[in-house]
KEKE-3310 file (N, C-alpha, C; in steps of 0.2 Angstrom, whole numbers, plus 5000, padded with zeros to 4 digits):
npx = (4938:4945:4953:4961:4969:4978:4986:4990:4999:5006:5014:5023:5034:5044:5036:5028:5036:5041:5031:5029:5041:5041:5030:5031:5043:5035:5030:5038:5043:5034:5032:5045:5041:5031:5036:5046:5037:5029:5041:5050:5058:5061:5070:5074:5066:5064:5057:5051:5045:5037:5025:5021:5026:5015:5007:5020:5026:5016:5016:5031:5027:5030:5029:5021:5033:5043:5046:5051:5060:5071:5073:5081:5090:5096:5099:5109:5118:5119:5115:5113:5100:5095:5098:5089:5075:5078:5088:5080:5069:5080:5083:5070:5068:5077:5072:5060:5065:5070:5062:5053:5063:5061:5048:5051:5057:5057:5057:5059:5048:5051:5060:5054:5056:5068:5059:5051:5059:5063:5048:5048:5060:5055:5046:5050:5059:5049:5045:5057:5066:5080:5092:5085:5079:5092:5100:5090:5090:5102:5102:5094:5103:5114:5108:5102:5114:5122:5112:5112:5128:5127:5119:5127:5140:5133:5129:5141:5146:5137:5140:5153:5152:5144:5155:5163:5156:5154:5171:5171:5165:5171:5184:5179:5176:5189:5194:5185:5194:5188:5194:5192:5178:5183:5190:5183:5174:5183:5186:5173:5170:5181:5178:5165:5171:5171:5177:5193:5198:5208:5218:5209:5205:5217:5221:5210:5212:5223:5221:5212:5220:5229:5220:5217:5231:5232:5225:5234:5229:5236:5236:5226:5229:5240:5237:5231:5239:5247:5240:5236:5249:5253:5247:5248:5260:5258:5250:5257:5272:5286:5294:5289:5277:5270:5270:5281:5275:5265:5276:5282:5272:5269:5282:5282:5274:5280:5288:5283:5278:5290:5297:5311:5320:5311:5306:5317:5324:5312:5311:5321:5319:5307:5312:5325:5315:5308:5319:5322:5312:5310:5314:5327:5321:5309:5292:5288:5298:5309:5300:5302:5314:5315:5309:5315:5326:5322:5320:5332:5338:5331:5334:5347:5347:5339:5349:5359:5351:5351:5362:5368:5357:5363:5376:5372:5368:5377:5387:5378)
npy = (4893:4882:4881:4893:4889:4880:4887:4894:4888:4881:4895:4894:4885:4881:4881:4870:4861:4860:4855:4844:4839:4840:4832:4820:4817:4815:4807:4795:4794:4790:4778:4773:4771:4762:4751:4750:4747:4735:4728:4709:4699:4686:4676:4676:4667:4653:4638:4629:4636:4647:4647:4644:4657:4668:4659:4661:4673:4677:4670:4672:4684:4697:4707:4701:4707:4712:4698:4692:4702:4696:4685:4688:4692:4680:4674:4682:4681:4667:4657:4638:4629:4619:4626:4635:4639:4642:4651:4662:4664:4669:4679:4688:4686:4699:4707:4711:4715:4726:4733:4736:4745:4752:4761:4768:4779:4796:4807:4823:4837:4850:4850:4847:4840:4833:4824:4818:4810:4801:4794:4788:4779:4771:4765:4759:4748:4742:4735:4728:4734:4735:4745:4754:4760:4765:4773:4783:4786:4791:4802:4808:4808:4814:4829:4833:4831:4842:4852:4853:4856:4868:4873:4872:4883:4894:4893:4892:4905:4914:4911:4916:4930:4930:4928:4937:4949:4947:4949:4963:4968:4963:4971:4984:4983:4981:4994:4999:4997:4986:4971:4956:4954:4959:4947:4937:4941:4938:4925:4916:4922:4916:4903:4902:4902:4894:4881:4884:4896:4899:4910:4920:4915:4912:4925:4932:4921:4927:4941:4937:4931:4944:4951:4944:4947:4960:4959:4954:4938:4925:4914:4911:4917:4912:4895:4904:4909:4902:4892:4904:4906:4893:4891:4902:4898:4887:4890:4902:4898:4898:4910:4922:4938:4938:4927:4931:4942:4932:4926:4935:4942:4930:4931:4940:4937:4928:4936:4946:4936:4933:4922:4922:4914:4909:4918:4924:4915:4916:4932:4933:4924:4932:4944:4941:4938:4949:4957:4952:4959:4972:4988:4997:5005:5003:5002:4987:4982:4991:4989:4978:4975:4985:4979:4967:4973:4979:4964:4959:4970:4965:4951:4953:4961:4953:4943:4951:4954:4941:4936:4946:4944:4930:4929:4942:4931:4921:4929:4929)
npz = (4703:4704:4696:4696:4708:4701:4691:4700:4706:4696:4694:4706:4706:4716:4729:4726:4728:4738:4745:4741:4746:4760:4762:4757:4764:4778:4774:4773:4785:4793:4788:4795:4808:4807:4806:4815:4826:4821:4817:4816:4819:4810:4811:4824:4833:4838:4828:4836:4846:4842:4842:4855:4860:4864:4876:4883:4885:4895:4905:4909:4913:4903:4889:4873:4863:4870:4875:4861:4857:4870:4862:4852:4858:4864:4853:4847:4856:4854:4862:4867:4861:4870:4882:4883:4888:4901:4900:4896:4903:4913:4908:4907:4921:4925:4918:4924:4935:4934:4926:4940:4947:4938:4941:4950:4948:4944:4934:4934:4932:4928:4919:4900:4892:4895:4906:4895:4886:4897:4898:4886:4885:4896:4890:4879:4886:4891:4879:4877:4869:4870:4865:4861:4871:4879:4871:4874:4886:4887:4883:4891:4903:4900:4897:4908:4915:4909:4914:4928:4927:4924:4934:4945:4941:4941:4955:4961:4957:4962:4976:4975:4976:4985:4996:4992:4999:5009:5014:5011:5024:5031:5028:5029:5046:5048:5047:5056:5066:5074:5076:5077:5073:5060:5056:5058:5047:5037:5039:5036:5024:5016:5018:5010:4997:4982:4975:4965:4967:4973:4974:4979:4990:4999:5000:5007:5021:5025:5025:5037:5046:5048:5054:5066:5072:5075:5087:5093:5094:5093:5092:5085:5074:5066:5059:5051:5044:5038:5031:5021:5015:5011:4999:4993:4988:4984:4971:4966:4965:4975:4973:4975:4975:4983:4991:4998:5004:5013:5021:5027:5035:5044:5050:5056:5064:5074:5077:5086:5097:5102:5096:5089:5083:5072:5068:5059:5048:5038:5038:5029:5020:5015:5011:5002:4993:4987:4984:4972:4963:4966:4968:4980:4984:4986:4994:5000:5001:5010:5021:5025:5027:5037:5049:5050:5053:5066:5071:5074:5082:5093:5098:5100:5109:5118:5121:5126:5139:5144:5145:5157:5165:5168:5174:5184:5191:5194:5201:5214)
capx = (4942:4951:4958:4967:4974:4980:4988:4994:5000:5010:5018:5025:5036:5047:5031:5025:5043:5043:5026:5030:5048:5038:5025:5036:5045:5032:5028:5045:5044:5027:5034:5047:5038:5028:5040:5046:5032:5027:5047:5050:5065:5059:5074:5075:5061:5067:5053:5048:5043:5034:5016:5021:5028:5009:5009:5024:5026:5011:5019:5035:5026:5033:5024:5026:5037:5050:5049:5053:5068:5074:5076:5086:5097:5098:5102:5115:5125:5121:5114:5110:5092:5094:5099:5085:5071:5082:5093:5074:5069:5085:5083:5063:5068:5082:5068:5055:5066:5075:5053:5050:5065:5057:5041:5052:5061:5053:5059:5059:5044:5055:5062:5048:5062:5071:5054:5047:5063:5061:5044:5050:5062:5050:5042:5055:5060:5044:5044:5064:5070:5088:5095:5081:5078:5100:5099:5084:5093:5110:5101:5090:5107:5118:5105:5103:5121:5122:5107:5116:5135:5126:5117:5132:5143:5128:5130:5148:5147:5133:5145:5162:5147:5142:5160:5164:5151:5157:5175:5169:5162:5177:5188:5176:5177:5197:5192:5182:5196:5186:5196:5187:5174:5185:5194:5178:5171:5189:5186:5169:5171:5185:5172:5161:5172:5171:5184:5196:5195:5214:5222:5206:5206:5223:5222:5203:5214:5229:5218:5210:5223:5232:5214:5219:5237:5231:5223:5238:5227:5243:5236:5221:5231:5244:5236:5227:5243:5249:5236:5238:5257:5255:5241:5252:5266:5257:5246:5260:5280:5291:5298:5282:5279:5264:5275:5285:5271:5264:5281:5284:5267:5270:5288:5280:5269:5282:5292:5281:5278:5295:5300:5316:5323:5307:5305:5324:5324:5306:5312:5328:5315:5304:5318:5327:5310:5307:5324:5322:5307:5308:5320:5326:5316:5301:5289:5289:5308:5310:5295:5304:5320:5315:5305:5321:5333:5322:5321:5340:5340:5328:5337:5353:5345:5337:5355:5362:5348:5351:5369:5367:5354:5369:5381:5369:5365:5385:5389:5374)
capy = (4892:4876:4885:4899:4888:4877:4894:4898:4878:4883:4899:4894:4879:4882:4879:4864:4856:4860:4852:4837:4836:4837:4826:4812:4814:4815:4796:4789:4796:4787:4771:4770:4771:4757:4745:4749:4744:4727:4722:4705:4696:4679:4670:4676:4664:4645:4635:4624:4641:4650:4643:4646:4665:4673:4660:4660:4680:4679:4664:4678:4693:4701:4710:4698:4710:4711:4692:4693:4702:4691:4680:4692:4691:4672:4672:4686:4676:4658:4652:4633:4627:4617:4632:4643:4642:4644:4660:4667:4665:4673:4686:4689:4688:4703:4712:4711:4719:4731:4738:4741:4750:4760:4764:4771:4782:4800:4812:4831:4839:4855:4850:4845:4837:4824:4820:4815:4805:4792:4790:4786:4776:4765:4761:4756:4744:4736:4732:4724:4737:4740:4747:4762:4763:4765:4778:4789:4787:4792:4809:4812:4809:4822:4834:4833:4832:4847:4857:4850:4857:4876:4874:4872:4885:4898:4894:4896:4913:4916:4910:4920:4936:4930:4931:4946:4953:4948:4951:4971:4969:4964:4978:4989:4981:4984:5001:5003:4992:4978:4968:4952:4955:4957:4941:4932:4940:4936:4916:4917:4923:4911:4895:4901:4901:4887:4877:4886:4902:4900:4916:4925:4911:4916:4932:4932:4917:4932:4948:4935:4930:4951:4955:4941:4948:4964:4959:4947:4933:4924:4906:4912:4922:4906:4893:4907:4913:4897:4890:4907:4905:4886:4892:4905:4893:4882:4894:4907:4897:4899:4914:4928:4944:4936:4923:4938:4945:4929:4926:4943:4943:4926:4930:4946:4935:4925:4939:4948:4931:4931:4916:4925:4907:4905:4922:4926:4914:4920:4939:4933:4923:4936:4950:4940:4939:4956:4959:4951:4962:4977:4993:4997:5012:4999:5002:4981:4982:4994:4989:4971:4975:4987:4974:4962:4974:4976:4957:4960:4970:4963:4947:4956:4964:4946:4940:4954:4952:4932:4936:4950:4937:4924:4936:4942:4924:4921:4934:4926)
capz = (4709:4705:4689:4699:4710:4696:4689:4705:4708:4693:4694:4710:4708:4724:4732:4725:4729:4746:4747:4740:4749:4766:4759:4757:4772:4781:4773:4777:4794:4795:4787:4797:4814:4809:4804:4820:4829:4818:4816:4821:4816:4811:4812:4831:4836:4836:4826:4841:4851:4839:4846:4862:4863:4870:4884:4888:4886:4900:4911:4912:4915:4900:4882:4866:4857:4875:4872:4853:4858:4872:4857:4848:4862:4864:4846:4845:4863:4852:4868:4864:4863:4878:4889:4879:4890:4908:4900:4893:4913:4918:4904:4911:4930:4927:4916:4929:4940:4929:4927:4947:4949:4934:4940:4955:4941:4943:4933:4937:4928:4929:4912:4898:4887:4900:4907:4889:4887:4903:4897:4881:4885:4899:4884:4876:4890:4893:4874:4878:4866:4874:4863:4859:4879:4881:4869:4876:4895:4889:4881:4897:4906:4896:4897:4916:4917:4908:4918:4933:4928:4922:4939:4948:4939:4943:4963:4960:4956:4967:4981:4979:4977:4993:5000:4991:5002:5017:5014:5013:5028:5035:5027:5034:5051:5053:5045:5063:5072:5075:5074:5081:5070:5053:5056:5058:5042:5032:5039:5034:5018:5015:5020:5005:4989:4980:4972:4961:4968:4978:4975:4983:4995:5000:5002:5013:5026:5025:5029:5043:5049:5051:5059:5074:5074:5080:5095:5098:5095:5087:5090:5078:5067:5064:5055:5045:5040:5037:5026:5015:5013:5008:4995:4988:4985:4976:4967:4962:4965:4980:4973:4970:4980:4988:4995:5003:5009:5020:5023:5030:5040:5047:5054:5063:5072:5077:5082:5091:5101:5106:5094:5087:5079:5070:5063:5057:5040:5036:5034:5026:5012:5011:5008:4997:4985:4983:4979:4964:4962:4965:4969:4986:4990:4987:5001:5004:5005:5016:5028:5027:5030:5043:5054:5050:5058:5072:5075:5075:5088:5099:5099:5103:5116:5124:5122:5131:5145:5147:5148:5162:5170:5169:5176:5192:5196:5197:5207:5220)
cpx = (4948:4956:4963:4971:4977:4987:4994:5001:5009:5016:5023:5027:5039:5042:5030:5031:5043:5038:5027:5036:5044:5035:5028:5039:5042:5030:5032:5046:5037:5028:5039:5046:5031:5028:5043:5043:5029:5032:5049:5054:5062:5062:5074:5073:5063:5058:5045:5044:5040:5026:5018:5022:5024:5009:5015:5028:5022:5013:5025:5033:5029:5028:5028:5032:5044:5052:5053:5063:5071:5077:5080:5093:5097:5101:5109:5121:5124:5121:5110:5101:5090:5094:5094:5079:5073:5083:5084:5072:5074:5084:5077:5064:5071:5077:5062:5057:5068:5065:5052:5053:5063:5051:5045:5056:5057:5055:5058:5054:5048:5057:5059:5053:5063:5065:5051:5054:5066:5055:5044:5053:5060:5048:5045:5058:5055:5043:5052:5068:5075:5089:5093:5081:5087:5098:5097:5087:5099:5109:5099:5098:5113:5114:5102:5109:5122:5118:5112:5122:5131:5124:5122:5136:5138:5128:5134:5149:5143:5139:5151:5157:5146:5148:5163:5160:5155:5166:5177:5167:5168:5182:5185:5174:5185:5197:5191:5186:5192:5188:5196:5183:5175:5187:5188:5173:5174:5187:5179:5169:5175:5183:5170:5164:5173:5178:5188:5197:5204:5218:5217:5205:5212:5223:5216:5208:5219:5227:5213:5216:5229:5227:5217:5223:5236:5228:5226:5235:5231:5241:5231:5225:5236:5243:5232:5232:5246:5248:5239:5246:5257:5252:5245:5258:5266:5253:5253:5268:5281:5295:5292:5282:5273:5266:5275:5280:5268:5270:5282:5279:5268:5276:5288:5276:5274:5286:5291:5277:5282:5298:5303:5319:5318:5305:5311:5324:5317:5308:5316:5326:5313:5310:5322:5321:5308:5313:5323:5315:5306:5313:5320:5323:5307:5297:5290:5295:5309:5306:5301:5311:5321:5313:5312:5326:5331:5322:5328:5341:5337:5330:5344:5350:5343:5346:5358:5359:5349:5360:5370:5364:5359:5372:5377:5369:5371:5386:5384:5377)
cpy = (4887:4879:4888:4897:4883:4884:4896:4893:4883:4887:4901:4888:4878:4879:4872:4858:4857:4856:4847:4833:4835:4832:4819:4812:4813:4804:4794:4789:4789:4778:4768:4766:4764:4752:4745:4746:4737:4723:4718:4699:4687:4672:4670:4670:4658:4643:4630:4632:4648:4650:4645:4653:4670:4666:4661:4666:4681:4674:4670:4683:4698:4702:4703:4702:4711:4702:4690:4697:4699:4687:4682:4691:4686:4673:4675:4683:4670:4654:4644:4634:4624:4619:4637:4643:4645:4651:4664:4669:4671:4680:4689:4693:4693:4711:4714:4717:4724:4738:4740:4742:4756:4762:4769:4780:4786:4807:4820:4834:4845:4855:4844:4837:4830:4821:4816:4808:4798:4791:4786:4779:4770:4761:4756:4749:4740:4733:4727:4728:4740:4742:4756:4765:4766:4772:4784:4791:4791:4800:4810:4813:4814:4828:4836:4834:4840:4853:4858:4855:4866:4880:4876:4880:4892:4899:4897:4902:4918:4915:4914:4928:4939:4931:4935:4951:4955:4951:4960:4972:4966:4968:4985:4988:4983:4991:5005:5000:4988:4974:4961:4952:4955:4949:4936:4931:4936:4927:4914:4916:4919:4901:4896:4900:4895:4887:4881:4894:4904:4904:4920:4922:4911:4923:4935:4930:4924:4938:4946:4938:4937:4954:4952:4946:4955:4966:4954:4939:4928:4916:4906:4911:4915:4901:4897:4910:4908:4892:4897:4906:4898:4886:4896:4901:4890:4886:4898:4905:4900:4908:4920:4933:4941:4931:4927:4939:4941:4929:4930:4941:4936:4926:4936:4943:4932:4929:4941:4942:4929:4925:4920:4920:4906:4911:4924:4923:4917:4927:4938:4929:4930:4941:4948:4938:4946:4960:4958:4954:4967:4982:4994:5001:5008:5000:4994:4982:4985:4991:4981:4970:4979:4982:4969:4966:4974:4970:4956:4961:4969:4956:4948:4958:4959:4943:4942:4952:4946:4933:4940:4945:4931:4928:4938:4935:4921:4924:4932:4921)
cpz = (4708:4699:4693:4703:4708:4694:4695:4707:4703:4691:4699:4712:4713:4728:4732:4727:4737:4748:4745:4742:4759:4766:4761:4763:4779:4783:4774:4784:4797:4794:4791:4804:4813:4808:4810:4825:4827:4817:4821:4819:4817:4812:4820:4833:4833:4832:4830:4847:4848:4841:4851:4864:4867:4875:4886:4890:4894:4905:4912:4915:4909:4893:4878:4865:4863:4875:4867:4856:4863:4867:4855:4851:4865:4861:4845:4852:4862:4859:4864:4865:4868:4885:4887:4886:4898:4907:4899:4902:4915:4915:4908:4919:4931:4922:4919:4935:4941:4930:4933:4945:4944:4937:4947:4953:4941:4941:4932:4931:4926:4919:4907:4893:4893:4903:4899:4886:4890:4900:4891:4881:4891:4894:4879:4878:4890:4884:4872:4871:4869:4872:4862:4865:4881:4877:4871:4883:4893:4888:4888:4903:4904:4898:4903:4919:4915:4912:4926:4934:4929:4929:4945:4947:4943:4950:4964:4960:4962:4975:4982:4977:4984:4998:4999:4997:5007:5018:5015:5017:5034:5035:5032:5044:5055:5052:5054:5069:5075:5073:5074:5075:5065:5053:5056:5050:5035:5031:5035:5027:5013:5015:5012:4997:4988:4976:4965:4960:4974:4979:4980:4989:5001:5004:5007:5020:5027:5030:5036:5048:5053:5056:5066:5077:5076:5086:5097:5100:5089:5086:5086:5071:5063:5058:5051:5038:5036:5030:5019:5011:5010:5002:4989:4986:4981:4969:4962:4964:4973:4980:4969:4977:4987:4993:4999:5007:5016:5023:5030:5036:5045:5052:5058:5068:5075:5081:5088:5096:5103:5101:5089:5082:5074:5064:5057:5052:5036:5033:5028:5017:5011:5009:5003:4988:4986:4982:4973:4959:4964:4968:4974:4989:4988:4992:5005:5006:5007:5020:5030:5030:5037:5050:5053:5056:5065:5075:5077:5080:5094:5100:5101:5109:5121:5123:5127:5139:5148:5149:5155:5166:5173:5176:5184:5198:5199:5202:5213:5223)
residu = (UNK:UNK:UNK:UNK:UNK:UNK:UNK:UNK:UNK:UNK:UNK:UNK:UNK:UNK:UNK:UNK:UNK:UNK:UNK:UNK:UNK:UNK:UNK:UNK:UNK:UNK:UNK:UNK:UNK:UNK:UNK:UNK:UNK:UNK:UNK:UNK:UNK:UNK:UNK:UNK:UNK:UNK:UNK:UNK:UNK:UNK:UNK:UNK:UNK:UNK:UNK:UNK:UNK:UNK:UNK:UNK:UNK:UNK:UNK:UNK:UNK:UNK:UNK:UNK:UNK:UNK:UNK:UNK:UNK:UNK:UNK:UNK:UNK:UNK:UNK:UNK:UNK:UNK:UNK:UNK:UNK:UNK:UNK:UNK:UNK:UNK:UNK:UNK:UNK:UNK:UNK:UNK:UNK:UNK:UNK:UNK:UNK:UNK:UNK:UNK:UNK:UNK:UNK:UNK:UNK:UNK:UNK:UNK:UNK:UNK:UNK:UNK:UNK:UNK:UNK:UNK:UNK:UNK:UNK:UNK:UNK:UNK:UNK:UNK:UNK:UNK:UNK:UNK:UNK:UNK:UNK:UNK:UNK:UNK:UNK:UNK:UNK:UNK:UNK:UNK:UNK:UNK:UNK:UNK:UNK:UNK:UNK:UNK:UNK:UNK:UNK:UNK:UNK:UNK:UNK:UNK:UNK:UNK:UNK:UNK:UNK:UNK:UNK:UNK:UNK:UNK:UNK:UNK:UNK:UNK:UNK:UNK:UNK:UNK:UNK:UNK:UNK:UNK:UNK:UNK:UNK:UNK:UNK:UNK:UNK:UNK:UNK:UNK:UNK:UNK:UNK:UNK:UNK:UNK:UNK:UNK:UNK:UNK:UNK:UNK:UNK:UNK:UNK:UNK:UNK:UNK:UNK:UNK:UNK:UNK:UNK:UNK:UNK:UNK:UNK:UNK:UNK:UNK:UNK:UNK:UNK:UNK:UNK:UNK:UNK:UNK:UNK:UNK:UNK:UNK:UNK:UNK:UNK:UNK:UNK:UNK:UNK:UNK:UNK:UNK:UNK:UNK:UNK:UNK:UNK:UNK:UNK:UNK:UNK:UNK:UNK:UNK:UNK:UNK:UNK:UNK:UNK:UNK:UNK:UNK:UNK:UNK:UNK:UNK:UNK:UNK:UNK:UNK:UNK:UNK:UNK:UNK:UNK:UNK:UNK:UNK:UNK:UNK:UNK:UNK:UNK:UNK:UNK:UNK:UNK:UNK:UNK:UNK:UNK:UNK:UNK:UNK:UNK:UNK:UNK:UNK:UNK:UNK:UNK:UNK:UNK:UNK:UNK:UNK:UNK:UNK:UNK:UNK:UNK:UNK:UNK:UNK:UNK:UNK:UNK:UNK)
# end
């Protein structure tokens, strides 16, 4: 038996290298971890407090080896000898307190990885290794951060889904002239996108706000309109068709509210952007020039009337 797997040992050097490449690292991994655990810098430790490091680890409340490194970090901030055993105290008293707030530290079992990280790096802590504890936290913090962002992004999408939803339950709302009932689903729908979503953000507040404006609910429809028009400005320039559009839609409510002052520059923007966009038998440009002409002549006509008005009251 021991022959053949000599023989075999043999004929499959590959093997026998991979075996003695784990081998070994096996051993440096094993050397290293407990040179970690017994390393203990001798110059750290003043001479006069070499005898006293177990009680006076036990008068703090802290592990030898958290005291060991206190020293570390006396030595490395060249605190004199006559301030050593004060800053040790201050160092203890902020380590003392540093450990409750850990035991309060309870990370989410949910993820096997960041939970074995805190305990790690507890351990770490109560042995006053900051630097190996800094390390272990800033992972479990990345990778939380991370879970965190993916989770987010995940909602996100779940969220403008969920106002997709409703947005077709508003379409199919003015479908059935419900128009009460579209406008509600448009605001709605326009609550739930999340941030970064301003063109469909826009155009929800927009088809709210046409829902109000056929049941002449103009003090609804207004700030709905308004919001979209400020939305598309900064989303897509002063000079885009979507502009036009709120534009346009804004200066028909004002019309049809009698504010003839308020609607008259609005067509005269929007018309002037879809000229630069599109030919004149465009359905926009006609619809916008037609509603322009009418605001024309129903301010010619309210002039005429205020004049005739004038003109009776005289003759009384």
């Amino acid at each position: 038996m021991l022959g053949q797997l000599i023989t075999w040992l043999k004929a499959d050097k590959k093997w026998i290298f991979f075996v003695v490449a784990s081998l070994t690292a096996f051993l440096i991994f094993i050397f290293i971890w407990l040179l970690d655990q017994y390393r203990t810098p001798p110059s750290a430790v003043p001479p006069s407090y070499k005898e006293r490091v177990e009680p006076l680890a036990k008068e703090l409340g802290v592990t030898e080896k958290a005291l060991r490194n206190f020293f570390n970090i006396t030595n490395k901030k060249e605190v004199p000898l006559s301030d050593l055993d004060n800053t040790l105290r201050e160092i203890a008293t902020h380590h003392n307190a540093l450990m409750e707030k850990l035991d309060s530290l309870s990370p989410s079992p949910t993820d096997p990885v960041v939970f074995a990280l805190i305990v790690q790096a507890k351990q770490a802590l109560e042995k006053g290794d900051f630097d190996q504890a800094e390390r272990l936290f800033n992972q479990a913090s990345a990778r939380d951060l991370k879970a965190a962002t993916d989770a987010q992004e995940t909602a996100n999408q779940q969220l403008v889904l969920a106002a997709e939803s409703l947005a077709v339950n508003g379409d199919s709302k003015m479908t059935q002239l419900a128009y009460q009932q579209a406008g509600e689903y448009f605001e709605h729908a326009a609550e739930l996108l999340p941030a970064g979503h301003d063109g469909t953000l826009a155009d929800y507040l927009n088809k709210a706000g046409a829902a109000y404006y056929y049941i002449a609910a103009y003090d609804q429809a207004k700030p709905l309109y308004e919001r979209a028009l400020a939305i598309w400005e900064q989303v897509s320039g002063k000079q885009h068709p979507d502009v036009a559009k709120s534009l346009h839609n804004l200066a028909e409510l004002y019309r049809a509210n009698g504010q003839y002052d308020q609607a008259k520059p609005l067509y005269e923007r929007a018309i002037a952007i879809v000229n630069q966009f599109f030919e004149p038998d465009h359905p926009n440009v006609r619809l916008y020039n037609e509603n322009y002409n009418q605001l024309l002549a129903e301010m010619s006509n309210a002039t005429q009337n205020n004049k005739e008005t004038n003109e009776h009251l005289l003759q009384k």
